[in-house]
Predicted model as a PDB file, atoms N, CA, C, CB and O in Angstrom, pLDDT in the B-factor column:
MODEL        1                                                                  
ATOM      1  N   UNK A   1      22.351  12.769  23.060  1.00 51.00           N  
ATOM      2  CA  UNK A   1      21.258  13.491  23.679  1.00 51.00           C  
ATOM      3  C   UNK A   1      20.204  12.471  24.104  1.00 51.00           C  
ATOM      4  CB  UNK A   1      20.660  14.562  22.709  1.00 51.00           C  
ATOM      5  O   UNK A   1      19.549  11.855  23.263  1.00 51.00           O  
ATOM      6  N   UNK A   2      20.025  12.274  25.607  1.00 68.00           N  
ATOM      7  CA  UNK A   2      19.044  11.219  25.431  1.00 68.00           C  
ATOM      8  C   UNK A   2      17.304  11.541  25.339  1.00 68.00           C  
ATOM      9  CB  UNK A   2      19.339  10.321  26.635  1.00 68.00           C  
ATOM     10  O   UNK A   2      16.362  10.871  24.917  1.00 68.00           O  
ATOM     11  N   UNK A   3      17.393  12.669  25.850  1.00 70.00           N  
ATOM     12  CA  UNK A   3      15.972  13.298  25.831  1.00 70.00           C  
ATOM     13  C   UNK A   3      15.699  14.775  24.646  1.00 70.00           C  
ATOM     14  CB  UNK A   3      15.730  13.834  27.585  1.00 70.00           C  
ATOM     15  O   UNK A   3      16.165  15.913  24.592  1.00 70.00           O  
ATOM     16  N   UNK A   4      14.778  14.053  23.889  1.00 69.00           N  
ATOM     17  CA  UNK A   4      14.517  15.283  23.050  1.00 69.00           C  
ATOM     18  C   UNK A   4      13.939  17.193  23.284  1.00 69.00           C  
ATOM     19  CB  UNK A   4      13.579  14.631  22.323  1.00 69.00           C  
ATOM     20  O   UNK A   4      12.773  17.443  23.588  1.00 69.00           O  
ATOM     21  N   UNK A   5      14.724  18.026  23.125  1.00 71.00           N  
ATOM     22  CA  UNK A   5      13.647  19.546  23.788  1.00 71.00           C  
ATOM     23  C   UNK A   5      14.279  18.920  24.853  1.00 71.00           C  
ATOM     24  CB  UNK A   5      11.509  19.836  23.757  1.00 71.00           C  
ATOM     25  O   UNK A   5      13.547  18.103  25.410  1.00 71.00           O  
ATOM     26  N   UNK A   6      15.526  19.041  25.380  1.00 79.00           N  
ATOM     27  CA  UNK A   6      15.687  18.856  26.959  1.00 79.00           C  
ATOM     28  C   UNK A   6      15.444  20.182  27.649  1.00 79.00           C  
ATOM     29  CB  UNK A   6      17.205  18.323  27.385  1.00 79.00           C  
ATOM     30  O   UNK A   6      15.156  20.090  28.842  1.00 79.00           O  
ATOM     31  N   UNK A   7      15.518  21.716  26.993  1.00 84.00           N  
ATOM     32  CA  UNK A   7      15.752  22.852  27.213  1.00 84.00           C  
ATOM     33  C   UNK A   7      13.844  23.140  27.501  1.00 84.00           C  
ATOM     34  CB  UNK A   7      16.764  23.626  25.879  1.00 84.00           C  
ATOM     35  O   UNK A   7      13.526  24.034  28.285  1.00 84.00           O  
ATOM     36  N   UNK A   8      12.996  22.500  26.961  1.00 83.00           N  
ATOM     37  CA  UNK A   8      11.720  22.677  27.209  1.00 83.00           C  
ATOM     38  C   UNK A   8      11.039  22.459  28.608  1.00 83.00           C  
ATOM     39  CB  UNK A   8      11.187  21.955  26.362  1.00 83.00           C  
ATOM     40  O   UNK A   8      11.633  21.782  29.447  1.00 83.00           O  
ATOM     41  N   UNK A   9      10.059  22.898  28.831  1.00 88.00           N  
ATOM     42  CA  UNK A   9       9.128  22.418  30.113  1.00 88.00           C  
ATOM     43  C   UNK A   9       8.983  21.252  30.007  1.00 88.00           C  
ATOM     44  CB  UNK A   9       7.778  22.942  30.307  1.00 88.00           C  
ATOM     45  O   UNK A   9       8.882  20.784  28.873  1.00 88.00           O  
ATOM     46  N   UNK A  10       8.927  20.436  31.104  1.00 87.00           N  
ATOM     47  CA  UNK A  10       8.774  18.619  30.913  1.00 87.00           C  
ATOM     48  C   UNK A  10       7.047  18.655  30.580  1.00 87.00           C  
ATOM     49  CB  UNK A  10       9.263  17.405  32.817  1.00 87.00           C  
ATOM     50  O   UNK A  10       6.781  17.550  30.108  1.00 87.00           O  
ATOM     51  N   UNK A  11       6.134  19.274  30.631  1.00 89.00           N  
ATOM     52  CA  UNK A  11       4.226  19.028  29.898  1.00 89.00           C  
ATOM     53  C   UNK A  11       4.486  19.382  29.041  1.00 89.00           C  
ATOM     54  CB  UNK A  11       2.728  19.760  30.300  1.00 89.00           C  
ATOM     55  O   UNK A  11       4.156  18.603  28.147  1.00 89.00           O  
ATOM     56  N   UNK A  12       5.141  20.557  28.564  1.00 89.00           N  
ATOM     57  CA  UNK A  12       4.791  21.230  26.934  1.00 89.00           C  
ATOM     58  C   UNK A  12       5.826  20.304  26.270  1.00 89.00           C  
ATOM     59  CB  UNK A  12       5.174  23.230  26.585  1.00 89.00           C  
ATOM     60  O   UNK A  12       5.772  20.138  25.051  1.00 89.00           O  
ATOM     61  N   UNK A  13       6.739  19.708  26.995  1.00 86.00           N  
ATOM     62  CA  UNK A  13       7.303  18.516  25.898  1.00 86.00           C  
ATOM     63  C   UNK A  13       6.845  17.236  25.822  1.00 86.00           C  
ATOM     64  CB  UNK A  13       8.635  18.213  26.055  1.00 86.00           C  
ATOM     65  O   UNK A  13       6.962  16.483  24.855  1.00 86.00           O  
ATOM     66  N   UNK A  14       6.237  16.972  27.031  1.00 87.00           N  
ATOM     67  CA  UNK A  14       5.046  15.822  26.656  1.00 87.00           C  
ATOM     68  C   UNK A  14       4.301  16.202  25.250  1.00 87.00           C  
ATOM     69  CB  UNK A  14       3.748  15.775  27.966  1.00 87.00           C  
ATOM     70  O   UNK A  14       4.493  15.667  24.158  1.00 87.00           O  
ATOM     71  N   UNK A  15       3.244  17.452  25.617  1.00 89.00           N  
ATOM     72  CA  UNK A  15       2.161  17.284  24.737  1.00 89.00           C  
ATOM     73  C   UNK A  15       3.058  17.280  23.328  1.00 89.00           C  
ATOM     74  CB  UNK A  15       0.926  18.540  24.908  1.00 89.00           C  
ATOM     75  O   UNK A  15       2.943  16.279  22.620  1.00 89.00           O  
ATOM     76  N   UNK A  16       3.628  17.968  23.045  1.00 88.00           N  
ATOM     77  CA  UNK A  16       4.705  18.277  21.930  1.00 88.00           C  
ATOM     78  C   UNK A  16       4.876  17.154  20.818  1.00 88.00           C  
ATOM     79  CB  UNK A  16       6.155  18.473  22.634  1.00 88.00           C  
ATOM     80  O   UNK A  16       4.586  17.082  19.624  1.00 88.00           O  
ATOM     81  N   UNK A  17       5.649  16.071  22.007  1.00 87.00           N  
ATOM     82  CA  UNK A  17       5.916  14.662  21.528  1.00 87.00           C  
ATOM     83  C   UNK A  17       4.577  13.826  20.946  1.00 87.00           C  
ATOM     84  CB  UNK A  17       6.546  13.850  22.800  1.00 87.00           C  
ATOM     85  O   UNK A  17       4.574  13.082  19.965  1.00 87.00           O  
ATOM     86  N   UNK A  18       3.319  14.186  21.913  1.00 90.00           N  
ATOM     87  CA  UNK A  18       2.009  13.234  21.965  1.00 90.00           C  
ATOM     88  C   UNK A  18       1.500  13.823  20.306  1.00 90.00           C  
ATOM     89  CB  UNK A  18       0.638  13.657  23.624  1.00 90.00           C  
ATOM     90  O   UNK A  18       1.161  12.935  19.523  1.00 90.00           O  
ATOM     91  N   UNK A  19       1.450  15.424  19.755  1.00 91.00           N  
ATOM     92  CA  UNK A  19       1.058  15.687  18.724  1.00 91.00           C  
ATOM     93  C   UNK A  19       1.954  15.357  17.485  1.00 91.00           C  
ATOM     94  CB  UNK A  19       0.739  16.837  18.871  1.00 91.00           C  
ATOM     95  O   UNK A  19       1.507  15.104  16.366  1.00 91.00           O  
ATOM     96  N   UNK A  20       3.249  15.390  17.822  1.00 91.00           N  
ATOM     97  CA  UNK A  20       4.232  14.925  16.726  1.00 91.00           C  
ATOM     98  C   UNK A  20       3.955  13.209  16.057  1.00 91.00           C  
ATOM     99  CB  UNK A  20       5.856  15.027  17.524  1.00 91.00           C  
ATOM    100  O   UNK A  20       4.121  12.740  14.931  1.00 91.00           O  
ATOM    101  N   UNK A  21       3.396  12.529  17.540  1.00 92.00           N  
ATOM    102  CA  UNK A  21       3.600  11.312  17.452  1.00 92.00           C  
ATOM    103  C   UNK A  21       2.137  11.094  16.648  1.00 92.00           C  
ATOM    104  CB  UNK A  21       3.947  10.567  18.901  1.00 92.00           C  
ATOM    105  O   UNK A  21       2.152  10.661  15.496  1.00 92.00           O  
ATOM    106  N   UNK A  22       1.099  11.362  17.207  1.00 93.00           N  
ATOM    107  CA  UNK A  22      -0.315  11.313  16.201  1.00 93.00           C  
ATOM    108  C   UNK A  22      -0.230  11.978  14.911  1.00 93.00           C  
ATOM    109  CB  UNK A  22      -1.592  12.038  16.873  1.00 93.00           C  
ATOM    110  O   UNK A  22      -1.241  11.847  14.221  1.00 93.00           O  
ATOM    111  N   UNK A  23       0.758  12.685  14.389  1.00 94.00           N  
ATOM    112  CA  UNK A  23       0.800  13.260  13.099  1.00 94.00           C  
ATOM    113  C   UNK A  23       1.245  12.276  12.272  1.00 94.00           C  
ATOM    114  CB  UNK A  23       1.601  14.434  12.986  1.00 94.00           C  
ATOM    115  O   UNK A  23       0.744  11.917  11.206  1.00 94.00           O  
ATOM    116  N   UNK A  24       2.592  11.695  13.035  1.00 95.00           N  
ATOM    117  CA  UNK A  24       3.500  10.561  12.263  1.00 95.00           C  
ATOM    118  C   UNK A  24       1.963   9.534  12.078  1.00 95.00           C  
ATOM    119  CB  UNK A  24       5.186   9.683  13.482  1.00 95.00           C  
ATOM    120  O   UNK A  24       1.483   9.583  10.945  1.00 95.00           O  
ATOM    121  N   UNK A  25       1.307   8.762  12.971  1.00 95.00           N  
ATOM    122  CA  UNK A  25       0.798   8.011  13.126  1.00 95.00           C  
ATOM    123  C   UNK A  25      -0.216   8.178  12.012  1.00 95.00           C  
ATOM    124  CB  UNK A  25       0.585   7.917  14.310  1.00 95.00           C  
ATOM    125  O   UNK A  25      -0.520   7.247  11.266  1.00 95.00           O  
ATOM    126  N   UNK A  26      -0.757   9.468  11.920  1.00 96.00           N  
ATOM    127  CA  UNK A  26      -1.970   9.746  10.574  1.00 96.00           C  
ATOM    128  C   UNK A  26      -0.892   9.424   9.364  1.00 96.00           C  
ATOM    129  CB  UNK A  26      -2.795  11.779  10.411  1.00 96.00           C  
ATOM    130  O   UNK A  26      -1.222   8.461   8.672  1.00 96.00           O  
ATOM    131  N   UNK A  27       0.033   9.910   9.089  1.00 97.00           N  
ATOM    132  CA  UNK A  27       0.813   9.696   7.681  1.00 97.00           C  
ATOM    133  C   UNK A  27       1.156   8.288   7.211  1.00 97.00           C  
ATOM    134  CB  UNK A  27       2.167  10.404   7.732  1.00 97.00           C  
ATOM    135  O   UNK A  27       1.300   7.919   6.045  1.00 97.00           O  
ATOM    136  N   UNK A  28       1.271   7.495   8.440  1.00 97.00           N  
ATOM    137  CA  UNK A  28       1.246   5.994   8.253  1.00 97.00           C  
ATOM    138  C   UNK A  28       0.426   5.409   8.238  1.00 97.00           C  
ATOM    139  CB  UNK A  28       1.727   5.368   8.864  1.00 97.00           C  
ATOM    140  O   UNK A  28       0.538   4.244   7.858  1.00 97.00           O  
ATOM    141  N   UNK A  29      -0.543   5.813   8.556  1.00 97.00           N  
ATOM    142  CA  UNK A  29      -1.980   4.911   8.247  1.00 97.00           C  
ATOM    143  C   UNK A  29      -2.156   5.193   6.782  1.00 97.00           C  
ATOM    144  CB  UNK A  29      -3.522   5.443   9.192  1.00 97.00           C  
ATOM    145  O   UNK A  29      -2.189   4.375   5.862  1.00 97.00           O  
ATOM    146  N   UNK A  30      -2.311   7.101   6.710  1.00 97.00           N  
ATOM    147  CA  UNK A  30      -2.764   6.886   5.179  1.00 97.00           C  
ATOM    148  C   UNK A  30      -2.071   5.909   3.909  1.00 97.00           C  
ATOM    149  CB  UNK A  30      -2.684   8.245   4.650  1.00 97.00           C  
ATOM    150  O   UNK A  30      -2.745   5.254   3.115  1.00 97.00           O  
ATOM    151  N   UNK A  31      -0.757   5.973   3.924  1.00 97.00           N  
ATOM    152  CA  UNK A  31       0.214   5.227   3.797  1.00 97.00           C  
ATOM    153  C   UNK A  31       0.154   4.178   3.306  1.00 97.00           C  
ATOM    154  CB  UNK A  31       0.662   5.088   4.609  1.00 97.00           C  
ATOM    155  O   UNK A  31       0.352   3.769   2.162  1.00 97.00           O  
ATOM    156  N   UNK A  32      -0.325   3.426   4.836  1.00 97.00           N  
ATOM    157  CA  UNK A  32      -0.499   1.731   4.470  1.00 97.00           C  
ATOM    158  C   UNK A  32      -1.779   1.596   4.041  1.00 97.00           C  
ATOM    159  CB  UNK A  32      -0.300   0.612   5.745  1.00 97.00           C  
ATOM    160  O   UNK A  32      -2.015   0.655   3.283  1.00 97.00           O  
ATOM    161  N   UNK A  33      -2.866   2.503   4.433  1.00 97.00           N  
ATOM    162  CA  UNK A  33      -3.978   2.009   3.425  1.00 97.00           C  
ATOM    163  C   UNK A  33      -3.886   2.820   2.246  1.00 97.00           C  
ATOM    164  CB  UNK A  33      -5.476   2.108   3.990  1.00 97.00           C  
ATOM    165  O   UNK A  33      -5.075   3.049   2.022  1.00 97.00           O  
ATOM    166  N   UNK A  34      -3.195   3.430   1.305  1.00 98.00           N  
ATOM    167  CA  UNK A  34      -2.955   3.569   0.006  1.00 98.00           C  
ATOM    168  C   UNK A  34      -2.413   2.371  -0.528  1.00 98.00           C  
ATOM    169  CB  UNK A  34      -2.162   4.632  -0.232  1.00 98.00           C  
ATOM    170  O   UNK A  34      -2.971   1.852  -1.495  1.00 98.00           O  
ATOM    171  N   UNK A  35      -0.964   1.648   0.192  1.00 98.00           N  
ATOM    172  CA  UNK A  35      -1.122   0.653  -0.786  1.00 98.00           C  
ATOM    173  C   UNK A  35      -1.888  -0.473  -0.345  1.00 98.00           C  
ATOM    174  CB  UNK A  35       0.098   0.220  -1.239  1.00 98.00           C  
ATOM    175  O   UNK A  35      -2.073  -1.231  -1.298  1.00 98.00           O  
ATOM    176  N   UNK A  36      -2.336  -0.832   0.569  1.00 97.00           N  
ATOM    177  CA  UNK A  36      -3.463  -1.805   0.724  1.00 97.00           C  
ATOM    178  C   UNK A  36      -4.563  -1.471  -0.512  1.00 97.00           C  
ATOM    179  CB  UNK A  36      -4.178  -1.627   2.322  1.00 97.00           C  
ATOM    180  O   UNK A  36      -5.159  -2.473  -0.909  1.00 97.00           O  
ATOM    181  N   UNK A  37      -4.881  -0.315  -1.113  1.00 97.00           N  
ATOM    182  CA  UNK A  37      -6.045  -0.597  -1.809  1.00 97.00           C  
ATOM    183  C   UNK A  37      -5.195  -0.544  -3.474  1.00 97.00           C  
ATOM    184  CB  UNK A  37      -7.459   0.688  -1.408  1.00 97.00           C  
ATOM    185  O   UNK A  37      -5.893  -1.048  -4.353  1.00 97.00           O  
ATOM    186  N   UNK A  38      -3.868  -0.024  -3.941  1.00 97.00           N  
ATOM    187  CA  UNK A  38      -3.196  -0.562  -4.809  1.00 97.00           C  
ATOM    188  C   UNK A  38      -3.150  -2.067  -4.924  1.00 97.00           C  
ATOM    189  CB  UNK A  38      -2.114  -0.075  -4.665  1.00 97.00           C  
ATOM    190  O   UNK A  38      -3.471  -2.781  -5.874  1.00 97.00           O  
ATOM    191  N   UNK A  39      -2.527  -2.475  -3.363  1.00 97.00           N  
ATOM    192  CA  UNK A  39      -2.666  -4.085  -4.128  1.00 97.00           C  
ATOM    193  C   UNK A  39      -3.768  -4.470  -4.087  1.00 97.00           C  
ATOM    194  CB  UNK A  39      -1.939  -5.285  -3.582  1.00 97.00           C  
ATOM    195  O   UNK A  39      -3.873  -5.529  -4.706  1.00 97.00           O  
ATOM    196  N   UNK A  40      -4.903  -4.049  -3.546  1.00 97.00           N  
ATOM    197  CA  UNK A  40      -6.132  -4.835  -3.861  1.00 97.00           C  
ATOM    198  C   UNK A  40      -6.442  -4.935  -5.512  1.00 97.00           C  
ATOM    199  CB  UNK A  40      -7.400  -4.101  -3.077  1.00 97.00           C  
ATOM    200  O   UNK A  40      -6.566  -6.021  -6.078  1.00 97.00           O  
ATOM    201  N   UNK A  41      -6.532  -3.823  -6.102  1.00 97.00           N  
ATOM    202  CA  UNK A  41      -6.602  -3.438  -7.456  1.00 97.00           C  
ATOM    203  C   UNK A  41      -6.061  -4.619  -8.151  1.00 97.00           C  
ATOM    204  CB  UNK A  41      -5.847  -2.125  -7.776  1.00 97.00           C  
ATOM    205  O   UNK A  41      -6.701  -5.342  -8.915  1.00 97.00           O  
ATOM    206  N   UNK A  42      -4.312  -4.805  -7.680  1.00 97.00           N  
ATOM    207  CA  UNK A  42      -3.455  -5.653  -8.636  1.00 97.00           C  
ATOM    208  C   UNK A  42      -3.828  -7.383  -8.325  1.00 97.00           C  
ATOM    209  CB  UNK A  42      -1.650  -5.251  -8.299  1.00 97.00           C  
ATOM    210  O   UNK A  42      -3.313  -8.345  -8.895  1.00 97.00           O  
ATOM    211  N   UNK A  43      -4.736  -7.401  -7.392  1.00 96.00           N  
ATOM    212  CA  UNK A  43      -4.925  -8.808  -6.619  1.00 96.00           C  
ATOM    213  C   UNK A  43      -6.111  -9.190  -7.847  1.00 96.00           C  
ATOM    214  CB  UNK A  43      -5.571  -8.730  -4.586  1.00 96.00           C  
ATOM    215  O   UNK A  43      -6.262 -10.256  -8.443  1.00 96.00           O  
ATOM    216  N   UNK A  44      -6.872  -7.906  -7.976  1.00 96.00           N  
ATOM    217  CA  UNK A  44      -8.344  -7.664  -8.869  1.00 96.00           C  
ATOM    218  C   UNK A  44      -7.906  -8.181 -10.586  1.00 96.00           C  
ATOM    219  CB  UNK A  44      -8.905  -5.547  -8.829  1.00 96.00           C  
ATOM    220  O   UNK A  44      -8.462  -9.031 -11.282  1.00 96.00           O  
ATOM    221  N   UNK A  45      -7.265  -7.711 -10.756  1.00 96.00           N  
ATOM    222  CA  UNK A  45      -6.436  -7.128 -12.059  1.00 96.00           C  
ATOM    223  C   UNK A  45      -6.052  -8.940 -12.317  1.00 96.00           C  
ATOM    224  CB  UNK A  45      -4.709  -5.650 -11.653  1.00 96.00           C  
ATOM    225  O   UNK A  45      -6.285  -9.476 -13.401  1.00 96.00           O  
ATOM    226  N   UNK A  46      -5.462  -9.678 -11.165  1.00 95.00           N  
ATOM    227  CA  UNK A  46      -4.803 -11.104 -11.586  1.00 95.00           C  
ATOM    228  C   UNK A  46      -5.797 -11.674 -11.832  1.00 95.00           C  
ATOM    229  CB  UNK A  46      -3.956 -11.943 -10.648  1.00 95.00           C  
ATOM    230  O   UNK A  46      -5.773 -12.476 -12.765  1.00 95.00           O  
ATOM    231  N   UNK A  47      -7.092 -11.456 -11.045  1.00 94.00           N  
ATOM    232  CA  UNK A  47      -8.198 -12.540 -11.343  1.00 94.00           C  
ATOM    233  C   UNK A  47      -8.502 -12.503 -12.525  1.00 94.00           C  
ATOM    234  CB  UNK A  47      -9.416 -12.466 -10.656  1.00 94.00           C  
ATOM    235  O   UNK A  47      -8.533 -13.575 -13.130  1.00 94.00           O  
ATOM    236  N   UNK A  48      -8.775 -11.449 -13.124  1.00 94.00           N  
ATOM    237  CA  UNK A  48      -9.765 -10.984 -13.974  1.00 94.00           C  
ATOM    238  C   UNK A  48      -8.745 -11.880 -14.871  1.00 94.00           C  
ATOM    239  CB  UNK A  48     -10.191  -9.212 -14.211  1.00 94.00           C  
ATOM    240  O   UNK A  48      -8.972 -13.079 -15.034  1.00 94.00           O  
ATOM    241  N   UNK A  49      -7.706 -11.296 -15.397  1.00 93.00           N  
ATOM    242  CA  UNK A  49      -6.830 -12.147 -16.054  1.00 93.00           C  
ATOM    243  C   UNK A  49      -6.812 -13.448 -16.096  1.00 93.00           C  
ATOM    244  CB  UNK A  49      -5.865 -11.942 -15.749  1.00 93.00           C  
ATOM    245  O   UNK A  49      -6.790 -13.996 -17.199  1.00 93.00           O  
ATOM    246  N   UNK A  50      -6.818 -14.132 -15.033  1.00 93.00           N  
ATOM    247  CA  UNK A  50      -6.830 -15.306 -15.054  1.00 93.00           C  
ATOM    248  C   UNK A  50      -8.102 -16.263 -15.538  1.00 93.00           C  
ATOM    249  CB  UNK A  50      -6.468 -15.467 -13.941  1.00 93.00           C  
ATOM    250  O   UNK A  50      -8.190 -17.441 -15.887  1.00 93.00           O  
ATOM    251  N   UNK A  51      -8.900 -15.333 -15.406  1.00 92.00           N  
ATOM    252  CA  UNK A  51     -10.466 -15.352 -15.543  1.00 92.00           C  
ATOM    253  C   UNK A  51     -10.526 -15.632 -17.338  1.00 92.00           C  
ATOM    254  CB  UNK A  51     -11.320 -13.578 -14.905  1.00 92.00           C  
ATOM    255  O   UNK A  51     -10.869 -16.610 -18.003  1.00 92.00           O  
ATOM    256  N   UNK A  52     -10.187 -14.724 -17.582  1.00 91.00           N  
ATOM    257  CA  UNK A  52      -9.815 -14.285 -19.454  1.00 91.00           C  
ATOM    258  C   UNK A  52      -9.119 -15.432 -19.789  1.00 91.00           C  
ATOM    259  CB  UNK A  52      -8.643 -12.730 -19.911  1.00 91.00           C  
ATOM    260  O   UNK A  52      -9.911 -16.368 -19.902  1.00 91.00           O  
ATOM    261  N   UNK A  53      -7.795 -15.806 -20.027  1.00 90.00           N  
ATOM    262  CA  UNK A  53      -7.276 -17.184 -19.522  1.00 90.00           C  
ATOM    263  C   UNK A  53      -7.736 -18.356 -20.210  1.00 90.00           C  
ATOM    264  CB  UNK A  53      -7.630 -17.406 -18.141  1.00 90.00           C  
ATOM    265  O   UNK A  53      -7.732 -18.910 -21.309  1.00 90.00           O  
ATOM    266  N   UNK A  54      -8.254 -18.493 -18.673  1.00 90.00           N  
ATOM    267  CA  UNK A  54      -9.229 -19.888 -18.619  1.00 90.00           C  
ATOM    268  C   UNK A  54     -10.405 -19.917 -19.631  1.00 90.00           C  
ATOM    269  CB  UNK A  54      -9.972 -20.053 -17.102  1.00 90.00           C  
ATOM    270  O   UNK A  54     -10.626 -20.823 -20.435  1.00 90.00           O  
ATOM    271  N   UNK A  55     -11.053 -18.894 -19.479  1.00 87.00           N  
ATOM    272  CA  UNK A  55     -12.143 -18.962 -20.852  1.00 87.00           C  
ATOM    273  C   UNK A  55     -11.577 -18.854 -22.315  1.00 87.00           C  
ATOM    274  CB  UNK A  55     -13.214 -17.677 -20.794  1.00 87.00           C  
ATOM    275  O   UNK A  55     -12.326 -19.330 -23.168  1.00 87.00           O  
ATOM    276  N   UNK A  56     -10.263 -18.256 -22.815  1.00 82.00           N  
ATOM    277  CA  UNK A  56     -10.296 -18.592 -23.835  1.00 82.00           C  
ATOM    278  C   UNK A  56      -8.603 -19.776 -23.833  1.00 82.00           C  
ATOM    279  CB  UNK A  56     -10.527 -17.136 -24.770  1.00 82.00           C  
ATOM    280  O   UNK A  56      -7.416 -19.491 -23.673  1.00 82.00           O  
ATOM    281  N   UNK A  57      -9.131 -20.739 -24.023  1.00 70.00           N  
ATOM    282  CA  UNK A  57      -7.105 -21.695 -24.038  1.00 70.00           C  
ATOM    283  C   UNK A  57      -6.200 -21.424 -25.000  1.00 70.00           C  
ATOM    284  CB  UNK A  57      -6.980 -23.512 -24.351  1.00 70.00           C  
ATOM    285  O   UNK A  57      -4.979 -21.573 -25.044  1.00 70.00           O  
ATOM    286  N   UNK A  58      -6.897 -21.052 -25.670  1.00 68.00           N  
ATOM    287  CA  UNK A  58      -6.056 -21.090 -27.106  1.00 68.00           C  
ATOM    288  C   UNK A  58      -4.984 -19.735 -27.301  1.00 68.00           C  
ATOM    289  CB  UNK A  58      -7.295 -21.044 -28.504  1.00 68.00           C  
ATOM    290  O   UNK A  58      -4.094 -19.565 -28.135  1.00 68.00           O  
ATOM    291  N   UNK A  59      -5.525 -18.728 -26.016  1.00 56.00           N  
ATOM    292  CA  UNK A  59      -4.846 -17.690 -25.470  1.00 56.00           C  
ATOM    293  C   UNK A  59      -3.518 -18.529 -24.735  1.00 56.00           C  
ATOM    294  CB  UNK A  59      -5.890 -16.777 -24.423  1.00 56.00           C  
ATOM    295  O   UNK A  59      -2.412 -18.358 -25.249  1.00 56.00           O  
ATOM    296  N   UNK A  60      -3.606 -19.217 -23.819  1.00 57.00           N  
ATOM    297  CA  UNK A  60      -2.374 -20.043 -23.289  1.00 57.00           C  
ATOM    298  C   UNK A  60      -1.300 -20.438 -24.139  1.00 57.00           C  
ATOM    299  CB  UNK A  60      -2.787 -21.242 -22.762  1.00 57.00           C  
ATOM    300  O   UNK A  60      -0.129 -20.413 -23.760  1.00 57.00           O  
ATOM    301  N   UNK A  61      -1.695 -20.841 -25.396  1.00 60.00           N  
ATOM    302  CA  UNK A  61      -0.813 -21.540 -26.700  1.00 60.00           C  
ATOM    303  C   UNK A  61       0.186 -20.861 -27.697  1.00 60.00           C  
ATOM    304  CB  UNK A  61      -1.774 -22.059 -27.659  1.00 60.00           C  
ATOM    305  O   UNK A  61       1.083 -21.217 -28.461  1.00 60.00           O  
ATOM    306  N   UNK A  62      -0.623 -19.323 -27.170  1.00 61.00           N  
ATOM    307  CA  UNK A  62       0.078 -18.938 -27.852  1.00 61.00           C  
ATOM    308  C   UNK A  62      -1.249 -18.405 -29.381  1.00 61.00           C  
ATOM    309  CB  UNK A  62       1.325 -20.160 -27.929  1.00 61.00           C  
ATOM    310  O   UNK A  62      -0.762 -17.822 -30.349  1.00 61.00           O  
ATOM    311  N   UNK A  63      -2.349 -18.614 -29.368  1.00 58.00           N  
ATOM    312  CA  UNK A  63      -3.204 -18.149 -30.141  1.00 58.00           C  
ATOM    313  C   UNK A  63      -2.919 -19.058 -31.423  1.00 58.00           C  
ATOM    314  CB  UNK A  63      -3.087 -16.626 -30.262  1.00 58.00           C  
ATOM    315  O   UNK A  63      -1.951 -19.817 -31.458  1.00 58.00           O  
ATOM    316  N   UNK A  64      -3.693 -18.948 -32.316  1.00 58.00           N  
ATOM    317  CA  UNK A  64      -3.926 -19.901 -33.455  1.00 58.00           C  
ATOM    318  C   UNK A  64      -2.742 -19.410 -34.727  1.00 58.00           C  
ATOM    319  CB  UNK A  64      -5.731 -19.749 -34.004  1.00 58.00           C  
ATOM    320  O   UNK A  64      -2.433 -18.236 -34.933  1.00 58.00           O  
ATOM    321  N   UNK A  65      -2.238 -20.502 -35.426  1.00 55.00           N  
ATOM    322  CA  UNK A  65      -1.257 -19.634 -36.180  1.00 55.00           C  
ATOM    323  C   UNK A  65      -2.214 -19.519 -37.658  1.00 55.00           C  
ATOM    324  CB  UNK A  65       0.514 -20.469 -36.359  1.00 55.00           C  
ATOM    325  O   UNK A  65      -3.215 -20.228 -37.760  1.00 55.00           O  
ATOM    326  N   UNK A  66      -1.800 -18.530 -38.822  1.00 58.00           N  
ATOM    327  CA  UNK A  66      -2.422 -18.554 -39.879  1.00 58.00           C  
ATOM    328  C   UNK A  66      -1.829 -18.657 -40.799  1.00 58.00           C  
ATOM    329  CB  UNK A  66      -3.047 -17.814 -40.029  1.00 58.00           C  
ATOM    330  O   UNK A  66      -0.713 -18.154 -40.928  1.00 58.00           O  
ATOM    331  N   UNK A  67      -2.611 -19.556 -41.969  1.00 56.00           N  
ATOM    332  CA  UNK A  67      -2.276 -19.954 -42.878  1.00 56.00           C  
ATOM    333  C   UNK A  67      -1.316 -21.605 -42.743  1.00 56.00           C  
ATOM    334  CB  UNK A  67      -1.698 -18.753 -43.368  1.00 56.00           C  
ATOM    335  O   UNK A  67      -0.421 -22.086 -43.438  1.00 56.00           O  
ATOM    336  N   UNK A  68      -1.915 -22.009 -41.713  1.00 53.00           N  
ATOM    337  CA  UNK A  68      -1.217 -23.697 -41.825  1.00 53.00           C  
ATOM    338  C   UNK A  68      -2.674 -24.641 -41.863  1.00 53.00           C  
ATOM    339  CB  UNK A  68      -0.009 -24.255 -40.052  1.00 53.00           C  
ATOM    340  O   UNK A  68      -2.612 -25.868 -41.938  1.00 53.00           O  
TER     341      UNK A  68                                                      
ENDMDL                                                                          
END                                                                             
């Protein structure tokens, strides 16, 4: 089939296509900016960590053992 609604009016299958296509287009935006602001979070989440980290070293080592 190369044309979609071939059985339709050629405008009412324009507009048809033009609203189908801005619907798709809203669902993909929301989409990609949902996970754009997930990974921002997890981008947030590494610093902070890394942040924690660096201020304490002894976290890197493995923490202090007890009783030696």
């Amino acid at each position: 089939m190369d044309c979609p609604f071939h059985f339709l009016d050629c405008q009412y299958r324009g507009e048809l296509v033009r609203v189908y296509l801005a619907n798709v287009e809203q669902i993909c935006r929301r989409f990609v900016e949902e996970r754009r602001g997930k990974l921002g979070k997890l981008i947030e989440a590494k610093a902070r960590w890394l942040r924690l980290l660096k201020a304490r070293p002894e976290a890197r080592r493995g923490g202090k053992t007890i009783g030696c």
